[in-house]
C-alpha positions in Angstrom: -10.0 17.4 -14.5 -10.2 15.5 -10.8 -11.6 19.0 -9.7 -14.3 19.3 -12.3 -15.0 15.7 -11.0 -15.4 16.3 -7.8 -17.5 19.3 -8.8 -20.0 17.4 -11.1 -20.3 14.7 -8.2 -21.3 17.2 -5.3 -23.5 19.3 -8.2 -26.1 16.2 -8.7 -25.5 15.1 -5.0 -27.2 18.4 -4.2 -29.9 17.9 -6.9 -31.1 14.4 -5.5 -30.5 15.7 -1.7 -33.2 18.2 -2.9 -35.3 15.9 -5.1 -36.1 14.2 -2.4 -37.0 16.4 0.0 -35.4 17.8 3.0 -37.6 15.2 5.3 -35.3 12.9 7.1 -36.0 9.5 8.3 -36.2 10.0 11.6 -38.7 12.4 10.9 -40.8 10.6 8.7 -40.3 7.3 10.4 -38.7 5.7 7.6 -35.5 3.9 7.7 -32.5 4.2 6.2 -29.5 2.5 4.9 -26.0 3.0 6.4 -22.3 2.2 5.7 -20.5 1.0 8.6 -16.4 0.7 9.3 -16.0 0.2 12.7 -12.2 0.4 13.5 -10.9 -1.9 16.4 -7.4 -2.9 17.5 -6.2 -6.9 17.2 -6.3 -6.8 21.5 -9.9 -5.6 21.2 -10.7 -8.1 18.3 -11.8 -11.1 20.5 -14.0 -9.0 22.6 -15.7 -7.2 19.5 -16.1 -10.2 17.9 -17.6 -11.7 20.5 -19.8 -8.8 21.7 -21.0 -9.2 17.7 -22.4 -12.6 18.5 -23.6 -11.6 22.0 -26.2 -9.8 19.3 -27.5 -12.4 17.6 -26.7 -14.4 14.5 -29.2 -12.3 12.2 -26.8 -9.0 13.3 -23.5 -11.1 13.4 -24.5 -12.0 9.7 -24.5 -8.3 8.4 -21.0 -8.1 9.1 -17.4 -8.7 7.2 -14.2 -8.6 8.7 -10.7 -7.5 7.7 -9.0 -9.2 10.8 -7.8 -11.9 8.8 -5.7 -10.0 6.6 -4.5 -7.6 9.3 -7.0 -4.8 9.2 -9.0 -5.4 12.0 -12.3 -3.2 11.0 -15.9 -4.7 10.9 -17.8 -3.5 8.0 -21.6 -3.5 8.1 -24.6 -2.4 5.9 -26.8 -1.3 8.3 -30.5 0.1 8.6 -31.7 2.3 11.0 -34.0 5.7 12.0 -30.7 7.8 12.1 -26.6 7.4 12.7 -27.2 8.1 16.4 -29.7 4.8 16.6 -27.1 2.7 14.3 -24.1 4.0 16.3 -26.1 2.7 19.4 -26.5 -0.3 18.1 -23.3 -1.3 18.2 -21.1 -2.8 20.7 -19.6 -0.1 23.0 -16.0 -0.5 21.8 -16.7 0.1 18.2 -19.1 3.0 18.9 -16.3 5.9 19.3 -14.4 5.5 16.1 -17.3 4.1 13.9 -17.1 6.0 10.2 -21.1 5.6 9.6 -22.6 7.4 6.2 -26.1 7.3 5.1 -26.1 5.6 1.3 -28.6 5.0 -1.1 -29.4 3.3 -4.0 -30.6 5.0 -7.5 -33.1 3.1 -9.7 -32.2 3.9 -13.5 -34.9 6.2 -14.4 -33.3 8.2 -11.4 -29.7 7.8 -13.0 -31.7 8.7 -16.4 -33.3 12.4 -14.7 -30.0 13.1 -13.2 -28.5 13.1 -17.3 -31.7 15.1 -17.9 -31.5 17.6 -15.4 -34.9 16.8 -14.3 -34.6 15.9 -10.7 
């Protein structure tokens, strides 16, 4: 059953990777949304912290923080042209072991095509 799952997920994955063209934002100068875990270890978490705010408050703001409760990973919704130009955005210590993953967001009628095979 958690195979046919996994199936059905990567089937309409596929169909809305295609849907919307094989264009990609870099490309078409169009920016894009990214999901940002940026690992760090509790002797680097003063120093990312602070590099954070060396940034600005506007970028500061985008982020949360696990420290607190002992998992010392910055998480981030981030927008950018590509991974490569989000990874460079970020402090140096964080860049290495960032996870970064383009997401998106589906409207209902999109949600509603996907059920209807028509994207």
């Amino acid at each position: 059953m958690k195979s046919l799952k996994v199936i059905s997920s990567v089937f309409l994955l596929s169909l809305c990777l295609v849907s919307f063209g094989q264009s990609t934002p870099a490309a078409s100068g169009k920016m894009s949304v990214y999901f940002v875990q940026a690992p760090h270890t509790p002797e680097q978490c003063l120093g990312t912290l602070t590099d954070l705010k060396t940034k600005g408050d506007q970028y500061l703001s985008k982020f949360e923080f696990g420290c607190m409760s002992g998992d010392h990973t910055a998480y981030a919704f981030l927008e950018g042209k590509s991974e490569a130009d989000v990874r460079a955005a970020l402090p140096k210590d964080l860049q290495a072991n960032a996870k970064i993953q383009k997401v998106d967001k589906f409207t209902p009628d999109q949600i509603e095509k996907l059920h209807k095979g028509k994207m």
